[in-house]
N, C-alpha and C positions, 0 to 999 in steps of 0.2 A: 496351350503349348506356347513357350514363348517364339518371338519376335524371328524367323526364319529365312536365310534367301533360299531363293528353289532356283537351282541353276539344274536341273535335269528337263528341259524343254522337250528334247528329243524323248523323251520315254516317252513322258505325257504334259500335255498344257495343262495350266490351271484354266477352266472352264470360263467361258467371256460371260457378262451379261446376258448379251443378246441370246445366247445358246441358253442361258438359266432361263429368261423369261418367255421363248419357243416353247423351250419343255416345261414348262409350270403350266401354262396357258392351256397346253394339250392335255397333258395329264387330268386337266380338270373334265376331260370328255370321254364318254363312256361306249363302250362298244367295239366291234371289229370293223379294220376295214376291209375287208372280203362279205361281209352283211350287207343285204341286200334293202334294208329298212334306214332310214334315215339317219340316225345314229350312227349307222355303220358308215352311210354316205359320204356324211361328214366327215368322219374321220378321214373316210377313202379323199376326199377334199384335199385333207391336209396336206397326206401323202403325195399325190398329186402335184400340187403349189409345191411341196419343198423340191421335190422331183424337177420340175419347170427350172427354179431357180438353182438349184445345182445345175442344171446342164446348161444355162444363161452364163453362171461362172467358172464353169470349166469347157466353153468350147465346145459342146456335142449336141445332140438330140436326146430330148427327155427318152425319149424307148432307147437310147443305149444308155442308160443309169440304170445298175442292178443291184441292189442293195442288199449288202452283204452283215454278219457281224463285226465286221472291222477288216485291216489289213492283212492280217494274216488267213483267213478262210478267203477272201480278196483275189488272192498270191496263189491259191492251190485251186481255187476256181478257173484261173487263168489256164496253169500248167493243165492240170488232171483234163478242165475241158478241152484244152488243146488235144491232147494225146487223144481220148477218146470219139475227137471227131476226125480222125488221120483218116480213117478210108473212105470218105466221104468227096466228093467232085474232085477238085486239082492236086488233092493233099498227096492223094496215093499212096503209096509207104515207105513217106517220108518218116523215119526214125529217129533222126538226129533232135539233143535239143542242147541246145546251146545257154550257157551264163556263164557269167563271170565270176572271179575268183573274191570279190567281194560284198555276193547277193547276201541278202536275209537272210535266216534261216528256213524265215515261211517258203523261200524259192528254194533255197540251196537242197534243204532235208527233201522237200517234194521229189525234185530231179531225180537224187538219189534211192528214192523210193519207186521210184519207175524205171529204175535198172531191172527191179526183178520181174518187171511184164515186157521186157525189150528194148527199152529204150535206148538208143547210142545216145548217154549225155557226154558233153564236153566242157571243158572250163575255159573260159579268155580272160588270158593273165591281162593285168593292170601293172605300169609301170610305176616309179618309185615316187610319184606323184595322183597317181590314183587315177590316170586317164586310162581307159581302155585301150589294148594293144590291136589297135586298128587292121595290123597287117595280119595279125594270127588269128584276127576273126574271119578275115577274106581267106586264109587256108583252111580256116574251121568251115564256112560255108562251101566249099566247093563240095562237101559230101550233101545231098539231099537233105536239106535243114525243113523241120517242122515249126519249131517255135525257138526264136533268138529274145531271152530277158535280159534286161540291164536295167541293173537300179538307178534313178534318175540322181536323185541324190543319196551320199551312202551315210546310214546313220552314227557311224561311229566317228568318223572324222571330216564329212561335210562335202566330201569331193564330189563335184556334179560333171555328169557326162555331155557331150553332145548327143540327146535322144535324136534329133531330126536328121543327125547324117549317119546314125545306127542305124537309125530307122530306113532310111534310104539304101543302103549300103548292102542289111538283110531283106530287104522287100528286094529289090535285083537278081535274089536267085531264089524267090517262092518263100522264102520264108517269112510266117505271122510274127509280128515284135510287138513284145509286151513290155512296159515298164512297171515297174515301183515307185510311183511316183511322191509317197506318203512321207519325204521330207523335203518334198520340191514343191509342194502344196503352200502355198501361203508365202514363197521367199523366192522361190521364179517365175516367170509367165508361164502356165500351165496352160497351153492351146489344146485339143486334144484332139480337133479338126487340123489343126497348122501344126503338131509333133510328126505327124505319118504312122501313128500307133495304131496297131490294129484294137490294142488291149492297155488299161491302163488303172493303175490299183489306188485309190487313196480311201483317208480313213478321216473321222471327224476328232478323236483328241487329241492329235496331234495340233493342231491350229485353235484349240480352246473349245473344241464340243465335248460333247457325253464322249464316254464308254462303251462300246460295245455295238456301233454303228458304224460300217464302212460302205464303198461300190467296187466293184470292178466297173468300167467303163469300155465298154464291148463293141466294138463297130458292125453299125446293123445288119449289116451283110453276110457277116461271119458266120458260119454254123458249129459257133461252140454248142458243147452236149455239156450238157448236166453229169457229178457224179454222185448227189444223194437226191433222194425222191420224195415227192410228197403233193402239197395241194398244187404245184404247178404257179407257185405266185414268182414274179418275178422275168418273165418271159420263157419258163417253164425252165429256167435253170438255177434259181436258188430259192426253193423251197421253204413255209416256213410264214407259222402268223408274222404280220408286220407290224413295223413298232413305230407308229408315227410322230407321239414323242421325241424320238432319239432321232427321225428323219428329220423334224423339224428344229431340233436343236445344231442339226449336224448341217443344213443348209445356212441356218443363222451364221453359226461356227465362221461355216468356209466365206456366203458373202461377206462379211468384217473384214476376214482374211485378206480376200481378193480386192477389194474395196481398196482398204488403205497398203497395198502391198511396197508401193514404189516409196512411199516416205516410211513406212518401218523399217524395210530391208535398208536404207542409207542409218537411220536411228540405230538397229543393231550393229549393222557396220562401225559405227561411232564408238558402240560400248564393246565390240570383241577387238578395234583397234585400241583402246582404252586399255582392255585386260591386257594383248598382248605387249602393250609398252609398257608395261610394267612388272612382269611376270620375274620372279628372283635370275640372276643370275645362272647362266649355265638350262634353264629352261628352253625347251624347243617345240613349235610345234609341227604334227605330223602329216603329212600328205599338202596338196594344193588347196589354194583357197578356192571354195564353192560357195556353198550357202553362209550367208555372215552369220548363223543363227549356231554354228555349231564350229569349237576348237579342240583340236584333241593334242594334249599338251606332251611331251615328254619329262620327267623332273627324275634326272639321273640318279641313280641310287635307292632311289625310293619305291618300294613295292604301290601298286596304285590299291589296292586291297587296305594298307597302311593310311597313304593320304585320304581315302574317301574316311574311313571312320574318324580319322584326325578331325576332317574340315567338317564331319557330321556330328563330332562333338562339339566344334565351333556355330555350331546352326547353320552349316551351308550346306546343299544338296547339291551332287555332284553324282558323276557314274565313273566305275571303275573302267578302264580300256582293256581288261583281262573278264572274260565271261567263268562264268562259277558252275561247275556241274560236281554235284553231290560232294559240295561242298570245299571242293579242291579247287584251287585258282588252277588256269594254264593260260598260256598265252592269247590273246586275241588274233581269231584269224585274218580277220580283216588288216589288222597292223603286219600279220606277215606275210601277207598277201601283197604288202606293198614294200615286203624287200626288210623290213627291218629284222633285228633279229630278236631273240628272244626274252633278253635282258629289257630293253625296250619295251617290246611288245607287253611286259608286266608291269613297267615303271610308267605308264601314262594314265592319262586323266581326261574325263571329255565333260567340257564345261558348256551345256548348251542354253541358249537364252531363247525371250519368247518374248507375250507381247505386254507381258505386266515386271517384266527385270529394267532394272534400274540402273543409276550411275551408281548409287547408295549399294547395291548388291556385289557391283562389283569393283568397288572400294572397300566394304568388308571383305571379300575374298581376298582381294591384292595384301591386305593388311593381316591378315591370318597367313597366307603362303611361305611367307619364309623362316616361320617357326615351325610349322606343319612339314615344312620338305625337309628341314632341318633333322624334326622327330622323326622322321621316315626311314631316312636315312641311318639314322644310329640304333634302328629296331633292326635293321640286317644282321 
């Protein structure tokens, strides 16, 4: 294929060394680790060690790392175990559960799926900057709150919340907070002891690991319940042979991450104030600055469905700011959740970077944009 920038960071990273050569190194070992013979041991070893070291860089206790298939089983382990341990000691019947108007879909569809067993959910709107509306979450909690989510950082256009004074704000009237933490992974300080989370989601390809390996990160105390069953691995709540490969890749992953966090985060800083000083004429971007790793652009006139295949024919990867379901664009709702309107909300672009983009990546982009937004516009 030829010569490509990948500016879709936020989907997924391209895979670091160190997470290649974890998981090559593992892979070459045989066995389970729930086996009680050496082989297995080993393996149980690995998991172990990566186990350790994840919780070394994110702030907790090895027994609250529960590894999950990624963020989004992560995201519904949170909710679903919340809900199903509501009658259990202080919880009582607590109904309510609370997110904001710019979660996931792994939170948002969840929520909505636990309407039909009773759930009171509620939404807290986000202002036209993408900060949570702090006063209508303290009228949303005066009703018996069970579990208060807020995405740490949100993926579509980078806006990062104050988790530690959500966090504080909903712990004051009984309620568990959980975050999403899986794009504040690697570009903010992730303390998960110093956040006040009870619960807190990341995943490994987003920051350069495998596929298909994430944690919930669970506060020991908690009595989350499991919602599918099996050999009990995991702390009896997520089920399920383990894949120590992808643990070990995914610990590699995130220490890199954690490591060098403070001088990449100013490096990207460099290259998304780079892109947006240059960006054509009449370009704007949308919401508050958060993570420097993600901008979500507006370019007037231009269907964003348009620009990505323009700039995909150019060799640059990028993501539309309108979501696609069976094959019809409609508006993103995260972009109208912050107030924009719908013209908008289809004419934007989210240019996300990572830890292998370049000055090179986004000087070709700057230098493809104003022919690209040009054709965009006269495809209307």
């Amino acid at each position: 294929m030829p010569e490509r920038s990948y500016l879709d960071n936020a989907a997924t990273a391209p895979l670091r060394p160190e997470a290649y050569a974890a998981i090559t190194e593992t892979l070459a070992l045989t066995g389970n680790a729930s086996s009680l013979h050496g082989s297995g041991r080993r393996l149980r070893a690995v998991l172990e060690d990566s186990r350790d070291q994840l919780a070394a860089d994110l702030g907790c206790d090895p027994v609250e790392v529960v590894f999950t298939s990624g963020g989004t089983e992560a995201d519904n382990l949170a909710v679903q175990g919340a809900w199903r341990a509501r009658p259990q000691g202080s919880i009582g019947q607590r109904n309510r559960l609370i997110g904001s108007t710019i979660e996931h879909p792994a939170i948002a569809d969840t929520l909505a799926a636990l309407t039909a067993e009773g759930a009171d959910v509620a939404e807290c709107p986000v202002g036209p900057d993408g900060a949570l509306d702090r006063a209508v979450l303290a009228e949303l909690l005066t009703v018996p709150t069970l579990l208060t989510t807020v995405m740490w950082v949100n993926n579509e256009v980078g806006v990062a919340q104050d988790i530690p004074q959500i966090a504080e704000q909903a712990h004051a009237t009984g309620s568990w907070v959980h975050s999403d933490g899986v794009q504040a992974l690697g570009h903010l300080p992730v303390d998960f002891a110093g956040s006040g989370l009870d619960l807190l989601t990341v995943t490994a390809h987003k920051v350069g690991g495998p596929v298909g390996i994430g944690a919930l990160i669970v506060r020991r105390e908690l009595p989350l319940r499991a919602y599918a069953f099996g050999g009990g691995q995991e702390r009896d709540l997520r089920s399920g042979t383990s894949a120590p490969a992808l643990v070990a890749g995914f610990a590699a992953a995130v220490h890199a991450a954690v490591t060098g966090r403070e001088a990449e985060e100013a490096r990207l800083q460099g290259l998304r104030d780079r892109l947006l000083a240059g960006l054509p004429a009449g370009a704007e971007v949308n919401g508050a600055r958060g993570s420097a790793a993600i901008a979500n652009i507006w370019f007037p006139g231009g269907r964003s469905d348009d620009l990505l295949m323009l700039l995909d024919g150019a060799g640059i990867d990028t993501s539309a700011g309108s979501a696609c379901s069976a094959g019809v664009a409609r508006p993103s709702d995260v972009l109208l959740a912050l107030g924009l309107d719908e013209d908008r909300a289809t004419e934007s672009l989210r240019i996300s970077l990572g830890w292998q983009t370049t000055e090179a990546d986004i000087d070709r982009l700057l230098a493809a944009l104003p022919e690209v937004s040009a054709r965009a516009r006269a495809a209307r």
